[in-house]
C-alpha positions as CSV (number, residue, x, y, z in Angstrom):
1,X,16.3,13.1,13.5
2,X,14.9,10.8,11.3
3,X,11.8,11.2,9.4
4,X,8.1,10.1,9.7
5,X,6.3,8.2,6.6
6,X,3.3,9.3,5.5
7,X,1.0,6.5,4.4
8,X,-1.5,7.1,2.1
9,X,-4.2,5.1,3.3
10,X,-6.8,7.2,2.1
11,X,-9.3,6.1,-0.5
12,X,-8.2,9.7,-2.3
13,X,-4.5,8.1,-2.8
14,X,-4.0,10.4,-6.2
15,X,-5.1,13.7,-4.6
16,X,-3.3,13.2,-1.4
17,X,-0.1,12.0,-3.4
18,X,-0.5,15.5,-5.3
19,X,-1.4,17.6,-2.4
20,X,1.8,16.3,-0.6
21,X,3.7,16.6,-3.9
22,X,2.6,20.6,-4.2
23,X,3.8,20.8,-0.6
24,X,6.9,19.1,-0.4
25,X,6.4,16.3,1.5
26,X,7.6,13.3,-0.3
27,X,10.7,12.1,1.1
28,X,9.2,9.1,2.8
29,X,5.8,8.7,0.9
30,X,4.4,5.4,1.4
31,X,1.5,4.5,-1.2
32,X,0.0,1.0,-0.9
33,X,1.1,-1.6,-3.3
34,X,-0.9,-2.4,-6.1
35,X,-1.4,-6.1,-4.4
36,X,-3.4,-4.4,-1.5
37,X,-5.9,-2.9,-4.0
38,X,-6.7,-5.9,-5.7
39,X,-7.4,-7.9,-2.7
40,X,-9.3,-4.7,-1.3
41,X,-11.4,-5.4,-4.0
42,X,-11.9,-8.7,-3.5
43,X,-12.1,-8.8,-0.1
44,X,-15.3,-6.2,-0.8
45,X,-16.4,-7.9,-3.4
46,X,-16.8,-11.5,-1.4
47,X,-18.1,-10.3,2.0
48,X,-20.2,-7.3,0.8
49,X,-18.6,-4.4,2.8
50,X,-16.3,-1.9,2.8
51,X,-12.1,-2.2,4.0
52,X,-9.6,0.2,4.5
53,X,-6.6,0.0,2.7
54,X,-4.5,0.4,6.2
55,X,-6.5,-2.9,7.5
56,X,-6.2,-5.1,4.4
57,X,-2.5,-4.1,4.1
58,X,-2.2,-4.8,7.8
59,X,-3.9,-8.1,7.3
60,X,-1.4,-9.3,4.5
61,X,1.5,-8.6,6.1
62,X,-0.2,-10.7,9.3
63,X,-0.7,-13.6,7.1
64,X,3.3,-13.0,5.3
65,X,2.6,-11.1,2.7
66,X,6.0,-9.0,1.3
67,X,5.8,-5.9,-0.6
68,X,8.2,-6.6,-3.4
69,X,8.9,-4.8,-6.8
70,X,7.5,-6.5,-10.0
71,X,10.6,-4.8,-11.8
72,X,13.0,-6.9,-9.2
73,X,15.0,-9.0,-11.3
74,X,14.7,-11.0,-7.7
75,X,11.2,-11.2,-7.7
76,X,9.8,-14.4,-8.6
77,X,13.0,-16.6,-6.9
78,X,12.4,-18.1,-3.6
79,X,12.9,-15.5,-0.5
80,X,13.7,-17.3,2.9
């Protein structure tokens, strides 16, 4: 049976990380990449109101965005 992923979509991402550390409950952690917090914040910044982290991460992979490692040797070549 395979297992759910928990996404932390919350704005507490360090506290539910913990909480779900102290519990167990890692195997399939899913924490938002870095890239969706910056453009959280901009996204905030220029329209004046408040996102979720599950919409804006939603929306970038809508428009092609691709969560990819910065530590990917990979990572700046061309993907098809």
């Amino acid at each position: 049976m395979a297992k759910k992923s928990v996404k932390l979509y919350t704005d507490k991402v360090l506290e539910t990380f913990y909480n779900n550390l102290l519990n167990g409950h890692v195997d399939n952690l899913h924490i938002p990449h870095s890239d969706v917090f910056y453009v959280r914040a901009a996204c905030e910044a220029h329209y004046g109101r408040k996102f979720t982290l599950k919409h804006v991460e939603e929306s970038m992979i809508a428009e092609g965005w691709k969560e990819r490692s910065y530590s990917d040797p990979n990572y700046k070549k061309e993907t098809s």
